[in-house]
VONU-476623 format. One line per field, with one value per residue: x, y negated, z negated of N, C-alpha, C in turn; residue in three letters. Coordinates in Angstrom, 2 decimals. Example, Ala and Ser with C-alpha at 12.3 -4.5 7.8 and 13.67 -1.06 7.14 Angstrom:
BEGIN
nc1 c(13.19, 12.85) $
nc2 c(5.69, 2.25) $
nc3 c(-7.80, -7.08) $
cac1 c(12.30, 13.67) $
cac2 c(4.50, 1.06) $
cac3 c(-7.80, -7.14) $
cc1 c(13.20, 12.90) $
cc2 c(3.30, -0.03) $
cc3 c(-7.80, -7.87) $
rest c(ala, ser) $
//
This chain:
BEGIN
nc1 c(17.75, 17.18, 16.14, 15.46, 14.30, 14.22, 13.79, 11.89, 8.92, 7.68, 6.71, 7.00, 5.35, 5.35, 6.52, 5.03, 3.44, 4.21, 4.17, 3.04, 4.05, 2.23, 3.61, 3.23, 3.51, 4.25, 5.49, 8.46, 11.55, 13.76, 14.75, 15.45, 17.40, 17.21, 18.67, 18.09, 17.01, 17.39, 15.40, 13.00, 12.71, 11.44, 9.08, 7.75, 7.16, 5.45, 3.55, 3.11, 1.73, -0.54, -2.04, -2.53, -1.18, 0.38, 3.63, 6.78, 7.05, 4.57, 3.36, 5.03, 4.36, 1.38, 1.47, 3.39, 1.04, -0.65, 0.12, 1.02, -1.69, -2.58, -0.70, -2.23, -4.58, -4.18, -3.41, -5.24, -7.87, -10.21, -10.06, -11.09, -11.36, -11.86, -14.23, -17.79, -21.30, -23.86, -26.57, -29.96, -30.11, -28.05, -29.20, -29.42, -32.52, -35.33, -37.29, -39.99) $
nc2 c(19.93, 16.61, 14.20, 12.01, 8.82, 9.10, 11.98, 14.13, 16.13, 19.63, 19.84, 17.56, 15.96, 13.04, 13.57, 11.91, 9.48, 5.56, 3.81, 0.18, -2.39, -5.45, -8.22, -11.29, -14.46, -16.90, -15.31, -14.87, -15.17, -15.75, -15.97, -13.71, -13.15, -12.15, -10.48, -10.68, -10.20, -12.91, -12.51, -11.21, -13.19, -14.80, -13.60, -13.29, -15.62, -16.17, -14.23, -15.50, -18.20, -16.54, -15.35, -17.14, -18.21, -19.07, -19.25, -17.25, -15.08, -14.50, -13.71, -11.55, -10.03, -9.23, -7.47, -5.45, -4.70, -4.13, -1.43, 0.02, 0.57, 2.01, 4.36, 5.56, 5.78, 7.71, 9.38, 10.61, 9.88, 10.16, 11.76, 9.53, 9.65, 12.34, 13.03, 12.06, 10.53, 12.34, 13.58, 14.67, 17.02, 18.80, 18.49, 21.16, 21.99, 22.46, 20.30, 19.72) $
nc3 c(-5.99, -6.95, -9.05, -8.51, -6.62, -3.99, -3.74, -2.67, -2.47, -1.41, 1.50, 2.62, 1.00, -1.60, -5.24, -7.14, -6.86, -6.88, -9.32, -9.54, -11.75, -11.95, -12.51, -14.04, -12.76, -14.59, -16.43, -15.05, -15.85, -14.20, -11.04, -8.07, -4.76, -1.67, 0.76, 4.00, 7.59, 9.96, 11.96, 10.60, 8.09, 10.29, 10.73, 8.99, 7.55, 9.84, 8.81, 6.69, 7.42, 9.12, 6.16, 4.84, 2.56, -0.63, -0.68, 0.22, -1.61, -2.33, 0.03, 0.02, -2.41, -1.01, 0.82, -0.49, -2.14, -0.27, 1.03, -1.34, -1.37, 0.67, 0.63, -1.70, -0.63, 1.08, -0.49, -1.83, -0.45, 1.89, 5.09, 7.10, 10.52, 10.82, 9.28, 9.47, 9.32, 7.14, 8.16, 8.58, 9.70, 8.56, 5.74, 2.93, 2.12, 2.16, 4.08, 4.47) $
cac1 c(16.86, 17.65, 14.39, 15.67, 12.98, 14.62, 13.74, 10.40, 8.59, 7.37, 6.26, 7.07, 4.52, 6.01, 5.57, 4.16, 2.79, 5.08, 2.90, 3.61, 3.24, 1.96, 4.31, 2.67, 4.68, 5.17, 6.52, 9.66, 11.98, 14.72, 14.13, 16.48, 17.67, 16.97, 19.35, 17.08, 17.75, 16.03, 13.98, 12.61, 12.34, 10.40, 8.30, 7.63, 6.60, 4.35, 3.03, 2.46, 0.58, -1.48, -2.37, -2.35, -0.44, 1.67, 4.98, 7.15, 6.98, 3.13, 3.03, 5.26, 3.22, 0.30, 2.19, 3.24, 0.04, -1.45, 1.21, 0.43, -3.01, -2.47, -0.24, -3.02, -5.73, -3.80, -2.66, -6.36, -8.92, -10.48, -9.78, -11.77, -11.02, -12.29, -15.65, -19.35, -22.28, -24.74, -27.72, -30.97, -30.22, -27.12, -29.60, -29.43, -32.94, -36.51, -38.43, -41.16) $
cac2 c(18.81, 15.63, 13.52, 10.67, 7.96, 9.85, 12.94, 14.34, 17.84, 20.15, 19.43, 16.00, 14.89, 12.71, 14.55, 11.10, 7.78, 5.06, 2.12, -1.21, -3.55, -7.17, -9.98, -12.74, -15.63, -17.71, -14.68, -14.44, -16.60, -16.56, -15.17, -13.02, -13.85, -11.03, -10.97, -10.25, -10.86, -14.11, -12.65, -10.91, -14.11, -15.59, -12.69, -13.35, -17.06, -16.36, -13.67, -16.32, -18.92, -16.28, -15.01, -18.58, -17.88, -20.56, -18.78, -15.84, -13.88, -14.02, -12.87, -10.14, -9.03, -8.84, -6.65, -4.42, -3.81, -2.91, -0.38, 0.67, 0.87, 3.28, 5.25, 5.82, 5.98, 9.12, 10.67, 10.70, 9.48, 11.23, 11.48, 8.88, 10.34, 13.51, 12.57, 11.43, 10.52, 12.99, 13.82, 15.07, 18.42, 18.80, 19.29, 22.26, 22.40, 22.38, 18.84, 19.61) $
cac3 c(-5.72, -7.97, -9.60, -8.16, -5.89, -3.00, -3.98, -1.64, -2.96, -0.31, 2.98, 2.98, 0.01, -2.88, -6.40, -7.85, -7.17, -7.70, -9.72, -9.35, -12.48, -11.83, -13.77, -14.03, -12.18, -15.12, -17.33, -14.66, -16.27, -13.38, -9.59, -7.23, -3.58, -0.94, 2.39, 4.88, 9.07, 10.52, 12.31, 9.50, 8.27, 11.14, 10.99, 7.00, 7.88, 10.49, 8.14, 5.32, 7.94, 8.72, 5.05, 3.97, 1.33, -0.55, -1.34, 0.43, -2.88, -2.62, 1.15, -0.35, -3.25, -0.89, 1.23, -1.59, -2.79, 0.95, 1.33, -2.41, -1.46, 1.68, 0.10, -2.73, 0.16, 2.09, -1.05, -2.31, 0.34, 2.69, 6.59, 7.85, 11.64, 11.18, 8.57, 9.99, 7.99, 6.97, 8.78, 8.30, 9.97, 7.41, 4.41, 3.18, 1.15, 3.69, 3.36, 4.86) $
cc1 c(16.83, 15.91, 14.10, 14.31, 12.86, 13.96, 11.97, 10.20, 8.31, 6.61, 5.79, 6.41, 5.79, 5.52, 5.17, 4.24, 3.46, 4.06, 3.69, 2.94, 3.21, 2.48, 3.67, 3.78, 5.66, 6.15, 8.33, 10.28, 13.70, 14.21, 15.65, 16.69, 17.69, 17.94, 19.02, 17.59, 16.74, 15.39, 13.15, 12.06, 11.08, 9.22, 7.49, 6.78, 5.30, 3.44, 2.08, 1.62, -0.92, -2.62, -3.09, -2.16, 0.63, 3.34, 5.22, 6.75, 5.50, 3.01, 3.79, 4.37, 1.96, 0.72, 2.79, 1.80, -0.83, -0.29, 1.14, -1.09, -3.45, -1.82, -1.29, -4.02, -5.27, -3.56, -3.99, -7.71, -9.33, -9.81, -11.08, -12.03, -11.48, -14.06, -16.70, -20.31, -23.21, -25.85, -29.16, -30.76, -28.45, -27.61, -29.64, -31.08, -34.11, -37.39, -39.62, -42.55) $
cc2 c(17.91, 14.62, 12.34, 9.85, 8.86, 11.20, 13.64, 16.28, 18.47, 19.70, 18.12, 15.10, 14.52, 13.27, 13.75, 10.29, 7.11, 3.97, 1.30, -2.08, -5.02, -7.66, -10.99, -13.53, -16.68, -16.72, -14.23, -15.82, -17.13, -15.90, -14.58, -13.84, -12.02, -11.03, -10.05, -11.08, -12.18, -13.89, -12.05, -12.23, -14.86, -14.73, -12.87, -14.97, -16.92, -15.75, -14.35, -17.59, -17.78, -16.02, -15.97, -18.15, -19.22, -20.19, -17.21, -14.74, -13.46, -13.45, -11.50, -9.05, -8.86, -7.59, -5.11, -4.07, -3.33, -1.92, 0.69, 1.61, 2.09, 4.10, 5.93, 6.73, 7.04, 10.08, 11.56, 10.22, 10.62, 11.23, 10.97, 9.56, 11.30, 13.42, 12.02, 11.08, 11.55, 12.70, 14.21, 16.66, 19.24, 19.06, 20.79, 22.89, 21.60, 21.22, 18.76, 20.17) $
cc3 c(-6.94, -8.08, -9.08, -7.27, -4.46, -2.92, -3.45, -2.38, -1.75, 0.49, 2.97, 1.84, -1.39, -4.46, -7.10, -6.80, -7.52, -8.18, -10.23, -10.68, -12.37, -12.88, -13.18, -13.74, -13.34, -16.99, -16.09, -15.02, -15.21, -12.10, -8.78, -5.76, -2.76, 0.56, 3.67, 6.76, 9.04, 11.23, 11.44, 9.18, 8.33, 11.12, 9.57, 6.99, 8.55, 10.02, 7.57, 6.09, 7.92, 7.32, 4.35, 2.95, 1.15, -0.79, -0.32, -0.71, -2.69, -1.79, 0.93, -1.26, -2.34, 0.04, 0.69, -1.71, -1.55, 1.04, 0.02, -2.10, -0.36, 1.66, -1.10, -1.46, 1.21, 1.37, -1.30, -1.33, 1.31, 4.07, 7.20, 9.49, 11.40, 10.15, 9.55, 8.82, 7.95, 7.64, 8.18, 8.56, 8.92, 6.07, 4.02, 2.80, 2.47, 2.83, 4.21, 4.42) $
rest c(unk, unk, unk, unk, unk, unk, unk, unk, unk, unk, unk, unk, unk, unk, unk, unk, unk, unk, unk, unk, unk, unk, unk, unk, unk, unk, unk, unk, unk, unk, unk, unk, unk, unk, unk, unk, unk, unk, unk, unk, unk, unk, unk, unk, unk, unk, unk, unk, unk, unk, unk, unk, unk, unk, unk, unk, unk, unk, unk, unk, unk, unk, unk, unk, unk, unk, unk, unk, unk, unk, unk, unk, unk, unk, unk, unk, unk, unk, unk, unk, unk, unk, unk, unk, unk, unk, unk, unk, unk, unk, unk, unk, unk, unk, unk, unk) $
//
């Protein structure tokens, strides 16, 4: 089993966290090109109306960091779905 990004520990969980560091826009001093389908694309557009976002890159970074953020929030959160809120008959200690 190699260390690589690829590389999954037992039963499916990843053995870290990958963290993402924010560059500031005007420390990138050139930009890449991505070759992505068109509908992709169109799908990336209609994204960035909704979002209102002014730039693909931004509707990406927001994208990244929800996908960051639910990968954080399954590794470490609770199970919403199976949780309730506490009760009164849930104390353990007599208030009366």
């Amino acid at each position: 089993m190699g260390g690589g990004i690829a590389s999954q520990g037992c039963c499916g969980v990843w053995p870290y966290i990958p963290v993402y560091h924010h560059v500031p826009k005007s420390d990138l001093a050139e930009s890449t090109s991505v070759k992505v389908s068109k509908e992709t694309v169109r799908r990336l557009a209609a994204l960035q109306r909704s979002l209102h976002t002014k730039s693909m890159d931004e509707t990406i970074e927001i994208l990244v960091r929800r996908r960051r953020k639910e990968a954080l929030d399954a590794a470490f959160g609770s199970d919403r779905a199976k949780s309730r809120k506490f009760t009164e008959d849930d104390r353990l200690e007599d208030r009366s």
